[in-house]
Backbone of each chain as ProteinMPNN parsed JSONL, in Angstrom:
{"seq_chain_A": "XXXXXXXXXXXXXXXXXXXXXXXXXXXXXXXXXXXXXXXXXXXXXXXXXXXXXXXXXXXXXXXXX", "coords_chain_A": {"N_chain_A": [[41.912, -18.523, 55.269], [44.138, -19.94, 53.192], [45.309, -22.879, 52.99], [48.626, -24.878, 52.786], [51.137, -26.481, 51.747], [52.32, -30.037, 51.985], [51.098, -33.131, 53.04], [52.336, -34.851, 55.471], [52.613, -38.426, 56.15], [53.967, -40.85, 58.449], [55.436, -43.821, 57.321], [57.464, -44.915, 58.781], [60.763, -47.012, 58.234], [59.532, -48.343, 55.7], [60.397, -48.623, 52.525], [58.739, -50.009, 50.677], [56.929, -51.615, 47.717], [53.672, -51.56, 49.068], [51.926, -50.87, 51.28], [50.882, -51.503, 54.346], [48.571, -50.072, 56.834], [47.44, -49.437, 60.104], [44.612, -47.965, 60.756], [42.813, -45.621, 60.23], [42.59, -44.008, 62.548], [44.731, -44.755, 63.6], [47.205, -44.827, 62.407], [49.676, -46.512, 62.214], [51.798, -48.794, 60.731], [51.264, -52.105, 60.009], [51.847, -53.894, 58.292], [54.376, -54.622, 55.556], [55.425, -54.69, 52.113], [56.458, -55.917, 49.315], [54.705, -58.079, 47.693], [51.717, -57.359, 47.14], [49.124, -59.51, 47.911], [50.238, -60.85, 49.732], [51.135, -59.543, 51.827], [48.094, -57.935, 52.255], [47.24, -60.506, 53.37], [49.051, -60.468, 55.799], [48.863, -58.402, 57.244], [46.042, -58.772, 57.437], [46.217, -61.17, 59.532], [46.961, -59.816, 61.405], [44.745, -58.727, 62.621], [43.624, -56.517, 60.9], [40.403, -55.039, 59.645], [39.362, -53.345, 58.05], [41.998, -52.472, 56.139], [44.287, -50.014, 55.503], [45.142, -49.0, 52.326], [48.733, -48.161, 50.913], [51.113, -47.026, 48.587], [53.579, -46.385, 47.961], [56.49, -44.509, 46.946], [59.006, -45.462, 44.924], [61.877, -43.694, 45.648], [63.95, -43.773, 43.793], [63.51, -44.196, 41.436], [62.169, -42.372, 38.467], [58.767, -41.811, 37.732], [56.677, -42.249, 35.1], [53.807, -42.395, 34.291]], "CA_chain_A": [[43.287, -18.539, 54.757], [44.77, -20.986, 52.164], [45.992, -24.242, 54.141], [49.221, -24.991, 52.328], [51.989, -27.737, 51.845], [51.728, -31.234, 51.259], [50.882, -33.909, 54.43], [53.268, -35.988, 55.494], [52.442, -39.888, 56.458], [54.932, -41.663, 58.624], [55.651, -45.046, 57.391], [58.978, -45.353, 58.854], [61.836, -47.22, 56.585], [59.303, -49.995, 55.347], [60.361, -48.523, 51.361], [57.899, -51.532, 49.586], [55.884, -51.043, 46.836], [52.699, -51.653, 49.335], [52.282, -50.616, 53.032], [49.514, -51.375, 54.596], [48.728, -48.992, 58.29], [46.164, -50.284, 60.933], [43.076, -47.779, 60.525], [42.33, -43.991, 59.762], [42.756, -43.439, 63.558], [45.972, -45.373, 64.06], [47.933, -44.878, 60.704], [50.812, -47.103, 62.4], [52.378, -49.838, 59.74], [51.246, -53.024, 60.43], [52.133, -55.04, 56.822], [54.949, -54.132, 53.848], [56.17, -55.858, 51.635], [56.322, -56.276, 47.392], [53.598, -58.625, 47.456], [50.545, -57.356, 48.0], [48.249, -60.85, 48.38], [51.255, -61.177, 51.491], [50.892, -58.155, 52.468], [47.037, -58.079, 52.773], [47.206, -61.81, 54.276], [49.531, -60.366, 56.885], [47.613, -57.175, 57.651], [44.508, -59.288, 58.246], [46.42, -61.904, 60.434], [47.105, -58.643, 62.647], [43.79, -57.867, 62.857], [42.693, -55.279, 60.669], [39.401, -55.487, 58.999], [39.405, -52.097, 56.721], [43.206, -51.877, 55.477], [44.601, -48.671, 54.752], [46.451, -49.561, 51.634], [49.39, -47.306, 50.672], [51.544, -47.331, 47.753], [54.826, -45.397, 48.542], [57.334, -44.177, 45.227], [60.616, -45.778, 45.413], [62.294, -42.555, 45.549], [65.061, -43.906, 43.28], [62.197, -44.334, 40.353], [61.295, -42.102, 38.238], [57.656, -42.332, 37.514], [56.079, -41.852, 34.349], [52.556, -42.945, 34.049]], "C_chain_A": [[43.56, -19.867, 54.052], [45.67, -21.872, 52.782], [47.233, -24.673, 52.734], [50.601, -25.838, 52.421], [51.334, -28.868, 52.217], [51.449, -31.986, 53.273], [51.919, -35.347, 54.525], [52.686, -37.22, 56.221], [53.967, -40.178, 56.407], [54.701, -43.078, 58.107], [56.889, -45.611, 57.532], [59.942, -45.849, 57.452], [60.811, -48.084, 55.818], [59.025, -48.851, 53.58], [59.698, -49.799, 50.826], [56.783, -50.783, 48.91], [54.556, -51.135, 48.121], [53.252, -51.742, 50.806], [51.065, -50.708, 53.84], [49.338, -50.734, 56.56], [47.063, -49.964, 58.953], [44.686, -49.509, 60.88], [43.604, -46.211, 60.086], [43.444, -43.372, 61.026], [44.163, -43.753, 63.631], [46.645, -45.555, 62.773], [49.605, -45.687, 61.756], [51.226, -48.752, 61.1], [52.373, -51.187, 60.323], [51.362, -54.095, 59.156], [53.059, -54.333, 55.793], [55.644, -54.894, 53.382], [55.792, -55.312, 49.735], [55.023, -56.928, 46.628], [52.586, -58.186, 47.964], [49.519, -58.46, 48.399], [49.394, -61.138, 50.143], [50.902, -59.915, 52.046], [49.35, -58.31, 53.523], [46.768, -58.978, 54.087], [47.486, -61.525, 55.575], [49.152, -59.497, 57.545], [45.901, -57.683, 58.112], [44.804, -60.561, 59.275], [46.794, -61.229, 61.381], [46.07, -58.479, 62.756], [42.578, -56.908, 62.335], [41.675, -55.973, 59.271], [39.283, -54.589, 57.843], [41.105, -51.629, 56.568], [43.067, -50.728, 55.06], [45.556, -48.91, 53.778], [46.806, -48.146, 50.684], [50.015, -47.28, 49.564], [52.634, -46.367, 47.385], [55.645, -45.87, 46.892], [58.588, -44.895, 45.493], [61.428, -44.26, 44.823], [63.75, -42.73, 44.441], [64.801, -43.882, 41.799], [62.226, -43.119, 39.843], [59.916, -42.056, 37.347], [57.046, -41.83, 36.658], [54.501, -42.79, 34.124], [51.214, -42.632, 33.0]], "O_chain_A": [[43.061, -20.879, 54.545], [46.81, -21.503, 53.065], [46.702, -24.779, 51.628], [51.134, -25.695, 53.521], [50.184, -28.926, 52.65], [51.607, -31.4, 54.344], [52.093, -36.377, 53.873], [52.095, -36.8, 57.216], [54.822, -40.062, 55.529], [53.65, -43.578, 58.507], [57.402, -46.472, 56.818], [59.965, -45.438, 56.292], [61.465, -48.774, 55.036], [57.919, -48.373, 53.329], [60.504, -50.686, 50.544], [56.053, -49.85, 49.244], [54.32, -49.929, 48.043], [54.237, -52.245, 51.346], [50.291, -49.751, 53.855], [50.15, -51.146, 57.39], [46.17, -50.677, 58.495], [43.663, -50.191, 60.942], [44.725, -45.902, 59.681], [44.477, -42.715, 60.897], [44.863, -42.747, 63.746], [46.501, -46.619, 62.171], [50.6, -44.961, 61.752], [50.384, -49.647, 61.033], [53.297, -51.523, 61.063], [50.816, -55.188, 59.302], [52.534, -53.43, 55.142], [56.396, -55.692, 53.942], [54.995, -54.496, 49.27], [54.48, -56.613, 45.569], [52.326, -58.448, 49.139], [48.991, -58.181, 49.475], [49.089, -61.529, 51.27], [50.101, -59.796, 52.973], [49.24, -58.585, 54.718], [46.366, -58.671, 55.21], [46.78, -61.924, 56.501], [49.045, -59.791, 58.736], [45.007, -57.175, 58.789], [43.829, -61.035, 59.858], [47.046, -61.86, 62.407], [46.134, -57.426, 63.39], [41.46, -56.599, 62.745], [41.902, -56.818, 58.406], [39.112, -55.057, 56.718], [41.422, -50.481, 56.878], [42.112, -50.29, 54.418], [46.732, -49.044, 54.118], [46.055, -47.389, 50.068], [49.124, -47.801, 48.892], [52.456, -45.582, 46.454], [55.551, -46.826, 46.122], [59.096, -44.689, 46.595], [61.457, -43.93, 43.637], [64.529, -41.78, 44.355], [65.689, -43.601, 40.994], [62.333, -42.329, 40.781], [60.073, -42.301, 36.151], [56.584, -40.747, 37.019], [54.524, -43.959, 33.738], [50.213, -43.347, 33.047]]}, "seq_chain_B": "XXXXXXXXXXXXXXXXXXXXXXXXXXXXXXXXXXXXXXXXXXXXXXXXXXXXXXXXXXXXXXXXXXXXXXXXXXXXXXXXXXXXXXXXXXXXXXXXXXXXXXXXXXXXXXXXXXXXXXXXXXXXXXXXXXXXXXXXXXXXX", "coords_chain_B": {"N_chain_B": [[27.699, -25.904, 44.871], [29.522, -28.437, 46.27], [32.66, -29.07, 47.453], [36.169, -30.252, 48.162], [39.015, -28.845, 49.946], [42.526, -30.789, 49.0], [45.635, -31.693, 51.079], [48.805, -32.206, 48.784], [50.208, -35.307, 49.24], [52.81, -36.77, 51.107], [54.578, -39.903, 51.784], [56.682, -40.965, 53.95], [60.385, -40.647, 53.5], [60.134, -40.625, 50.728], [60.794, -38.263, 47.845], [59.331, -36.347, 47.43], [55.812, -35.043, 47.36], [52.941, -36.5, 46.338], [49.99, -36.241, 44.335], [47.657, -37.768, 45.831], [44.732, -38.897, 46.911], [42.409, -39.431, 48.893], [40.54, -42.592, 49.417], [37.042, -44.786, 49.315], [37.251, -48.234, 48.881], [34.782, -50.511, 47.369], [34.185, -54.012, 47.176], [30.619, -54.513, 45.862], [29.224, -56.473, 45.798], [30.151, -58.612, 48.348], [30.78, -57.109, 49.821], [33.187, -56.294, 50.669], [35.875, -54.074, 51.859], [38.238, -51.749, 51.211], [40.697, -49.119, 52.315], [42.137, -46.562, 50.112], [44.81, -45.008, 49.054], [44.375, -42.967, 46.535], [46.225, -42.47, 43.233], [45.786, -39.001, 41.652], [45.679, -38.955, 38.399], [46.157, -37.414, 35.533], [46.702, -38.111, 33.216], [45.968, -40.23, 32.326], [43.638, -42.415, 30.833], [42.081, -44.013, 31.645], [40.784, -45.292, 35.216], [42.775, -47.68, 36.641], [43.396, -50.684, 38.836], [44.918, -52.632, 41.448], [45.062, -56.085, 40.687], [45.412, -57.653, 42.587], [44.137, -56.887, 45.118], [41.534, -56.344, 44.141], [41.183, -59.249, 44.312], [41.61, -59.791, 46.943], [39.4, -58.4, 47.872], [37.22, -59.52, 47.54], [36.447, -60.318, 44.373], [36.232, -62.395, 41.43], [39.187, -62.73, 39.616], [39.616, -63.842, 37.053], [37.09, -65.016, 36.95], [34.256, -66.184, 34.555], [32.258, -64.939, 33.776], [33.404, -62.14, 33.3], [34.424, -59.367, 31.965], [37.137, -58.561, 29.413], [39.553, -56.273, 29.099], [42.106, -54.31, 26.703], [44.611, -52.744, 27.768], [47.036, -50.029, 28.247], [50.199, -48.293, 28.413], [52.452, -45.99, 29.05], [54.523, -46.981, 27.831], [53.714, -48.203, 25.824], [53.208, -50.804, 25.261], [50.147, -53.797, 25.018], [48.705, -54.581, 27.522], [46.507, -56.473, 29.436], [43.529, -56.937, 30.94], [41.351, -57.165, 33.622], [37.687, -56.136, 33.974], [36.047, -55.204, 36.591], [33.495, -54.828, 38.88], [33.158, -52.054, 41.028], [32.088, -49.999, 44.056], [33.316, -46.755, 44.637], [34.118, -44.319, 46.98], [34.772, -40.928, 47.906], [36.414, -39.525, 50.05], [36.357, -37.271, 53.124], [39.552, -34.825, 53.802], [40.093, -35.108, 56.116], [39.435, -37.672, 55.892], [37.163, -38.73, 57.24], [34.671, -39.003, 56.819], [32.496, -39.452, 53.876], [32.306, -38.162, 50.93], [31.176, -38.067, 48.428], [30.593, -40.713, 46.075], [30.094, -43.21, 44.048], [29.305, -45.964, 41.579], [31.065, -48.193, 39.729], [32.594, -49.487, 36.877], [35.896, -51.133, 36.952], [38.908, -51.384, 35.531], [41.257, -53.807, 36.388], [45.034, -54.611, 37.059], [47.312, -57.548, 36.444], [49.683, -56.998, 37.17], [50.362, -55.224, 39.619], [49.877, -52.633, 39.596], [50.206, -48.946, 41.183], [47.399, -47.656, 42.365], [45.86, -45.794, 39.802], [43.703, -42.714, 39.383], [42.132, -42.322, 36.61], [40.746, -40.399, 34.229], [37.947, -40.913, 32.553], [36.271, -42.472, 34.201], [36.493, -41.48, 36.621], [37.716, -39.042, 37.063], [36.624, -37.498, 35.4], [34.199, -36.897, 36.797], [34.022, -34.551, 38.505], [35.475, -31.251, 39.009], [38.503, -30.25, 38.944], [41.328, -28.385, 40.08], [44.563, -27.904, 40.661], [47.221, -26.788, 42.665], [50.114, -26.38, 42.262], [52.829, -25.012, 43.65], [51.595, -24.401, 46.105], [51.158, -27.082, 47.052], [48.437, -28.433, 46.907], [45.479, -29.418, 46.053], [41.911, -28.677, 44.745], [38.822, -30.373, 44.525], [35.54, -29.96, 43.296], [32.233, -30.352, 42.202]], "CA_chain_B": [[28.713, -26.84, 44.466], [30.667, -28.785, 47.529], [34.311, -28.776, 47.469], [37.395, -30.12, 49.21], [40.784, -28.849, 48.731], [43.202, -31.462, 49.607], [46.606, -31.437, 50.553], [49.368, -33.164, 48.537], [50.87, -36.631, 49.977], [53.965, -37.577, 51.108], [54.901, -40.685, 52.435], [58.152, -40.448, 54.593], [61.36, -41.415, 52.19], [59.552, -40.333, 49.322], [61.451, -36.803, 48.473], [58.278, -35.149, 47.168], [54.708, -34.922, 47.511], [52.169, -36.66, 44.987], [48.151, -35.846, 44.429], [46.832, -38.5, 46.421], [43.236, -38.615, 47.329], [41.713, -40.838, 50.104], [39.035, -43.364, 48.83], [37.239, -45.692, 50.309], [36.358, -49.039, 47.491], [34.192, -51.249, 48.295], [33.144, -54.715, 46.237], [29.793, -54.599, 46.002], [28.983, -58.187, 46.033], [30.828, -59.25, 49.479], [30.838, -55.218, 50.755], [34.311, -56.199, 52.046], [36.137, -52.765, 51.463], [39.446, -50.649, 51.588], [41.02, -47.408, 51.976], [43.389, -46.632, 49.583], [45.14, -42.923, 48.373], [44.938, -43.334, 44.676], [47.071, -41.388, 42.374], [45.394, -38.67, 40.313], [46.449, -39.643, 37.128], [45.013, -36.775, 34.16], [47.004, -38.217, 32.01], [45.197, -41.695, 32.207], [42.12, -42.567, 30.171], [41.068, -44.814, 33.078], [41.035, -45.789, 36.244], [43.389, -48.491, 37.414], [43.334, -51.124, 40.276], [46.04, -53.832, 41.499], [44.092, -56.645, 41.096], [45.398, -58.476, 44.093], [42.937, -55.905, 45.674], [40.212, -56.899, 43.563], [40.816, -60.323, 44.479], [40.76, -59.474, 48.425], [38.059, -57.794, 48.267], [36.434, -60.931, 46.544], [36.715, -60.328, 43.046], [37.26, -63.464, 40.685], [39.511, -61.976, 38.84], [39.468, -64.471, 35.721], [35.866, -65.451, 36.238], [33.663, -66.636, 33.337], [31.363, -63.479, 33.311], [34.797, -60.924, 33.723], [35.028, -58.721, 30.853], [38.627, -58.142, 29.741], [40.193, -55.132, 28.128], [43.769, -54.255, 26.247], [45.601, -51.134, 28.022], [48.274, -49.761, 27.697], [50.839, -47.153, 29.249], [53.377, -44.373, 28.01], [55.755, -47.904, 27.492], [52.773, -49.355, 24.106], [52.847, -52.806, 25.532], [49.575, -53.842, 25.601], [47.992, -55.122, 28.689], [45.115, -57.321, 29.515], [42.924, -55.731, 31.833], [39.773, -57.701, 34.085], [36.756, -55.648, 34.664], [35.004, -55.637, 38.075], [32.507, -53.953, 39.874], [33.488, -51.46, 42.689], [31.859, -49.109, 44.787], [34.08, -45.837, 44.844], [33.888, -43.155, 47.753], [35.611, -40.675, 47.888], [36.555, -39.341, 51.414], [37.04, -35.894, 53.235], [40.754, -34.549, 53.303], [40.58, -35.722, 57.285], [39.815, -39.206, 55.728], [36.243, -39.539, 58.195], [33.619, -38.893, 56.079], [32.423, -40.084, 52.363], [31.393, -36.72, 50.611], [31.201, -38.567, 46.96], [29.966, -41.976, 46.0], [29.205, -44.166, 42.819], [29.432, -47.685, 41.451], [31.491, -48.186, 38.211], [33.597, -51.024, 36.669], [37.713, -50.1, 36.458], [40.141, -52.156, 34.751], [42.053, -54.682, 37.238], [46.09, -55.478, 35.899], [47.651, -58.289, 37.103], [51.006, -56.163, 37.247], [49.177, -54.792, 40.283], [50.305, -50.941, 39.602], [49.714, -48.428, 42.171], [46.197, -47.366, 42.352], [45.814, -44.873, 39.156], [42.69, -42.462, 39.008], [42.158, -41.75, 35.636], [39.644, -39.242, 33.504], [36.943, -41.032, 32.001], [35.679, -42.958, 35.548], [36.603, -40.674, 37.951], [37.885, -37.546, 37.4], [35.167, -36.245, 34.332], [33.202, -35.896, 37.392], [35.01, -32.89, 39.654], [35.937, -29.622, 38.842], [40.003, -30.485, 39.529], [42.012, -27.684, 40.175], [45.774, -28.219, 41.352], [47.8, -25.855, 42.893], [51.993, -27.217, 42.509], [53.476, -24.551, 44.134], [51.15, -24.36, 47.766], [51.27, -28.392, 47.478], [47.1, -28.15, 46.915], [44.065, -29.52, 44.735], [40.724, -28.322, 45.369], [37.829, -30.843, 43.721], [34.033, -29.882, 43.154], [31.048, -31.105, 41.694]], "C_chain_B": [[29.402, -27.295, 45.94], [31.56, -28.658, 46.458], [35.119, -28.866, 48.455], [38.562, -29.413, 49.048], [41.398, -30.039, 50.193], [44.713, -31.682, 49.395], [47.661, -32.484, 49.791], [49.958, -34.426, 49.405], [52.04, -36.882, 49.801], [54.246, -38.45, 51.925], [56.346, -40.291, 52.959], [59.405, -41.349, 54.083], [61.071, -41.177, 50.93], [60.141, -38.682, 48.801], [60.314, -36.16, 47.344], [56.451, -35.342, 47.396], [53.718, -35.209, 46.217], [50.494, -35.893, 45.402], [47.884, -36.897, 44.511], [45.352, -38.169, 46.542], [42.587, -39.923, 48.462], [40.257, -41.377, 49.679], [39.004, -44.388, 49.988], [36.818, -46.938, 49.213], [36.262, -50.29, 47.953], [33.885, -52.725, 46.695], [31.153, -54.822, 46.783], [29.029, -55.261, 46.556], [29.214, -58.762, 47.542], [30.753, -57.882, 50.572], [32.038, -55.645, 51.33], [35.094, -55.022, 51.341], [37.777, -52.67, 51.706], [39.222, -49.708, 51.428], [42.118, -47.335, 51.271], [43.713, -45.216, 49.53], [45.503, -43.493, 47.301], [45.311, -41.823, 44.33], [45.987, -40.779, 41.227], [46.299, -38.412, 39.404], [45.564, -38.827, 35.93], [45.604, -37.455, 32.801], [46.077, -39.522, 31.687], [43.81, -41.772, 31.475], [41.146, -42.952, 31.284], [41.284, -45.087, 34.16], [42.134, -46.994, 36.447], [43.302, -49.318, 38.966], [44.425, -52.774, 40.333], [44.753, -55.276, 41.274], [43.888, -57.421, 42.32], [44.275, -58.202, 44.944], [41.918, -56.027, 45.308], [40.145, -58.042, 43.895], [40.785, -60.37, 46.031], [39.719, -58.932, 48.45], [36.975, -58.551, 47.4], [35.753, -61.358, 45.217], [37.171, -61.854, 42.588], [37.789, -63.078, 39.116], [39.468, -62.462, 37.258], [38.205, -65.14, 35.788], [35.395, -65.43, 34.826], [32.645, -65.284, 32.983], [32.273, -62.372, 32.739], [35.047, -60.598, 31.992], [36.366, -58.32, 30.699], [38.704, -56.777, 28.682], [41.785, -55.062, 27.917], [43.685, -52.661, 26.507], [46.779, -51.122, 27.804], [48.824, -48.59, 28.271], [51.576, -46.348, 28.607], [53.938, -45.682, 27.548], [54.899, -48.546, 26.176], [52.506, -50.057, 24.404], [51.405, -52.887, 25.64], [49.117, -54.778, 26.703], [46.755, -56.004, 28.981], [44.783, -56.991, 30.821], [41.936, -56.47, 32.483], [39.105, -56.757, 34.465], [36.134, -55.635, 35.839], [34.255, -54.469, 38.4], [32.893, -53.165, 40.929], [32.62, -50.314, 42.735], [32.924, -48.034, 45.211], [33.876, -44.513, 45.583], [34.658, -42.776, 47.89], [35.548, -39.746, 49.442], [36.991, -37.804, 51.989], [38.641, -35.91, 53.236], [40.871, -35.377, 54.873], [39.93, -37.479, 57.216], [38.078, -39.645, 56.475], [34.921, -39.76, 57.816], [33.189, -39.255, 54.534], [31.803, -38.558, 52.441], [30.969, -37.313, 48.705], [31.301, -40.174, 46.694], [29.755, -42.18, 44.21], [30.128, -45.391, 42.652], [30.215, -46.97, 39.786], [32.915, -49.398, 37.991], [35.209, -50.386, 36.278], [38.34, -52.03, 36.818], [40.846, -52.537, 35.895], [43.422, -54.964, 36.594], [46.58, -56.408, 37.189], [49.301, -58.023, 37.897], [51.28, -55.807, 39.23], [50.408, -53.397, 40.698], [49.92, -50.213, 40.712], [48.37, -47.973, 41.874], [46.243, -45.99, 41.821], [44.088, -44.418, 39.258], [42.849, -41.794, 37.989], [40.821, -40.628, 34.981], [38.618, -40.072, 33.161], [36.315, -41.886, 32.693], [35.567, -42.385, 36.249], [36.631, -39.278, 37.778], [36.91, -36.818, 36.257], [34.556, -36.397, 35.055], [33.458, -34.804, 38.453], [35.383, -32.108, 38.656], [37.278, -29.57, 39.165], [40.88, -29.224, 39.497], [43.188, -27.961, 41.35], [46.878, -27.287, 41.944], [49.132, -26.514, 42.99], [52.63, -26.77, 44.015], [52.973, -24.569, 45.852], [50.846, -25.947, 48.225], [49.683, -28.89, 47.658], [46.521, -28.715, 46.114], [42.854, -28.959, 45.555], [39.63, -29.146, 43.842], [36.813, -30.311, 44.431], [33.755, -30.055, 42.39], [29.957, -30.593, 41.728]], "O_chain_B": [[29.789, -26.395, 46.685], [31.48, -28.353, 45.268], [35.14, -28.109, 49.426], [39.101, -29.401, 47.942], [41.12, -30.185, 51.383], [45.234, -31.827, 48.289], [47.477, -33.662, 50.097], [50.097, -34.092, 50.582], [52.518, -37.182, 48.707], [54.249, -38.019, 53.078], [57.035, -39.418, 52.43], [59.428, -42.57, 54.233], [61.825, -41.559, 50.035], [59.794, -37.815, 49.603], [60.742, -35.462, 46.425], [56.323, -36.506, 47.775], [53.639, -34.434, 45.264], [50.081, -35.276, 46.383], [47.743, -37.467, 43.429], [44.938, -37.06, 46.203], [42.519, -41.151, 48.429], [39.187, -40.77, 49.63], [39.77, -44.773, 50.871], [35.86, -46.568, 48.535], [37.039, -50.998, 48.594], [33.508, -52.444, 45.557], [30.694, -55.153, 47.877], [28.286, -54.994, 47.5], [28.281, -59.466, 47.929], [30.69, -57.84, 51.801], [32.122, -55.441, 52.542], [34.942, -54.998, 50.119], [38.403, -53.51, 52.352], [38.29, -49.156, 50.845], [43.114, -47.952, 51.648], [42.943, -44.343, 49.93], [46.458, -44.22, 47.028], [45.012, -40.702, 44.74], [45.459, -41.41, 40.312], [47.385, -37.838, 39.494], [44.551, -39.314, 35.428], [45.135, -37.373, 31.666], [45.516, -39.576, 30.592], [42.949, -40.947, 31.781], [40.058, -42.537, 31.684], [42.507, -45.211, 34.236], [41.885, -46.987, 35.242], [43.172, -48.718, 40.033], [44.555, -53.662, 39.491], [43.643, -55.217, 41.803], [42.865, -57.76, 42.914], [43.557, -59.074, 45.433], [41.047, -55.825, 46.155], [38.965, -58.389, 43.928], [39.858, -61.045, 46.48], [39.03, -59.183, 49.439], [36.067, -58.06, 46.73], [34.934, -62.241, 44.963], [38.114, -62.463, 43.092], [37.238, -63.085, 38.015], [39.315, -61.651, 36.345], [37.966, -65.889, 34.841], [35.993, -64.779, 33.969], [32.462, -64.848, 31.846], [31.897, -61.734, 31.756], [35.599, -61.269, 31.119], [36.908, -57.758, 31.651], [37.981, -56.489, 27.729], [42.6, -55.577, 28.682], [43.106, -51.746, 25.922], [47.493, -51.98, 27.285], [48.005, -47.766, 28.678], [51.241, -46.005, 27.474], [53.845, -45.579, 26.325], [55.484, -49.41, 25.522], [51.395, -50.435, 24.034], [51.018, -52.022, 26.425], [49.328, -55.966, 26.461], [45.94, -55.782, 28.086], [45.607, -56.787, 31.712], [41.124, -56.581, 31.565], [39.633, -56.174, 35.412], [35.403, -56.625, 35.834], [34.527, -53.3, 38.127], [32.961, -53.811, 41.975], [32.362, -49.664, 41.722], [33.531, -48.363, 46.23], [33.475, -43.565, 44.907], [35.649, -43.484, 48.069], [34.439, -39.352, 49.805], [37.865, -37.176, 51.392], [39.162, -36.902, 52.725], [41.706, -36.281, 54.911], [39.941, -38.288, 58.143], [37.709, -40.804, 56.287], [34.15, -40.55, 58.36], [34.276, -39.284, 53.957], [31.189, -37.956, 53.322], [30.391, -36.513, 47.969], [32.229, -40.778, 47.231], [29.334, -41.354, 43.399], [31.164, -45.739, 43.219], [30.056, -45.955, 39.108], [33.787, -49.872, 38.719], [35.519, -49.455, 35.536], [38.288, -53.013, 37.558], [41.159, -51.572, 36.591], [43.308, -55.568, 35.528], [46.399, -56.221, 38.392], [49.85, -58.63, 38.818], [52.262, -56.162, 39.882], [51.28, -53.237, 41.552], [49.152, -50.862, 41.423], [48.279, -47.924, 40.647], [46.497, -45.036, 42.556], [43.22, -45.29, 39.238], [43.528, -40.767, 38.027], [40.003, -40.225, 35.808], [37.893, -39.741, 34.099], [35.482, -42.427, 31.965], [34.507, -42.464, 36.871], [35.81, -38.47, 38.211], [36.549, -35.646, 36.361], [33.48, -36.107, 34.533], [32.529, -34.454, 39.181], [35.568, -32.465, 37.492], [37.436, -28.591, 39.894], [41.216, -29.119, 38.318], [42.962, -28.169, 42.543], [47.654, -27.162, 40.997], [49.238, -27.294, 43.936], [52.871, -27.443, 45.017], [53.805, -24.721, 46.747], [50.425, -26.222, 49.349], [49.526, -29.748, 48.526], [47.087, -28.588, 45.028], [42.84, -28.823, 46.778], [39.608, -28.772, 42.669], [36.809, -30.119, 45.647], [34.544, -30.07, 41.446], [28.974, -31.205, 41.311]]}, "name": "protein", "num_of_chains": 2, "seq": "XXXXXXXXXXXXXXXXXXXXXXXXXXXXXXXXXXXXXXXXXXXXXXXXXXXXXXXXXXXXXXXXXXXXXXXXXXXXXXXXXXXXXXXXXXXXXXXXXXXXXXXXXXXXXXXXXXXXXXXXXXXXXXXXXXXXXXXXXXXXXXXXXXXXXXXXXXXXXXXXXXXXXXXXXXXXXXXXXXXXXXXXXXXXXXXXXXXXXXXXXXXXXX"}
């Protein structure tokens, strides 16, 4: 059967261009922010060694690319 | 032929669902890596990458070797672009496995845009079919 609709990822309120989550297993939000070089920085002063980096729409945008 | 289908992405606050894809990109040089969900992007000539990300993952982004290029978006402006090296896998839909692999150089901006996959790096190699309405793609190769 045809698996259907989209997948939702929590990243709570943190709306920032860049979100970075703690692994595959543990998609919890451990860095967001505008800057990504801060971002990263602060995502690897938590810990994580393979960032999951995100890149959420500002829903207020819209996006032509 | 393999083949995933994978479903669209929505982050939560976002009020719709894009065509994400789960990669994993690696610099070569240093092997220090991420996971990102880049945007397929058909309209794009090329790939895209923030470079911040090229420069964590130990890219020098204005090195003396670093080929540059002029892009450009729907807006004309053009852009100045650094080349780099990455390792690009691309990952099952449950994210745990690499099912697709190669090396190839994509355009770095300093802007650092969301992570575009464009046609003439990435996607001229899959079979892309998108489904809107069941929120779906299905790539093969």
């Amino acid at each position: 059967m045809k698996r259907r609709g989209a997948e939702i990822i929590n990243i709570g309120n943190a709306m920032s261009r860049f979100v970075v989550m703690k692994s595959i297993d543990d998609m919890s939000v451990v860095a967001h922010g505008n800057d990504l070089r801060k971002v990263l920085k602060r995502a690897n002063r938590a810990g994580v060694s393979l960032p999951v980096v995100l890149f959420p729409h500002d829903p207020k945008k819209r996006y032509i690319y | 032929m393999p083949g995933f289908q994978y479903s669209f992405i929505r982050f939560t606050g976002e009020h719709r669902a894009y065509t994400r894809l789960p990669l994993l990109i690696q610099n070569p040089a240093t092997k220090l890596s991420a996971i990102v969900l880049g945007l397929v992007d058909t309209g794009a000539d090329a790939t895209l990458f923030p470079a911040t990300l090229a420069v964590r993952l130990g890219h020098k982004l204005k090195g003396k070797e670093v080929k540059t290029a002029v892009t450009g978006g729907i807006e004309q402006h053009p852009v100045v672009a650094y080349r780099h090296m990455f390792e690009v896998s691309l990952l099952t839909p449950d994210r745990r496995k690499i099912v697709w692999h190669d090396r190839m150089e994509i355009d770095c901006l300093e802007s650092d845009p969301p992570l575009l996959l464009g046609v003439d790096d990435f996607l001229c190699h899959f079979k892309l079919t998108i489904d809107y309405p069941f929120k779906t793609m299905r790539l093969s190769w």
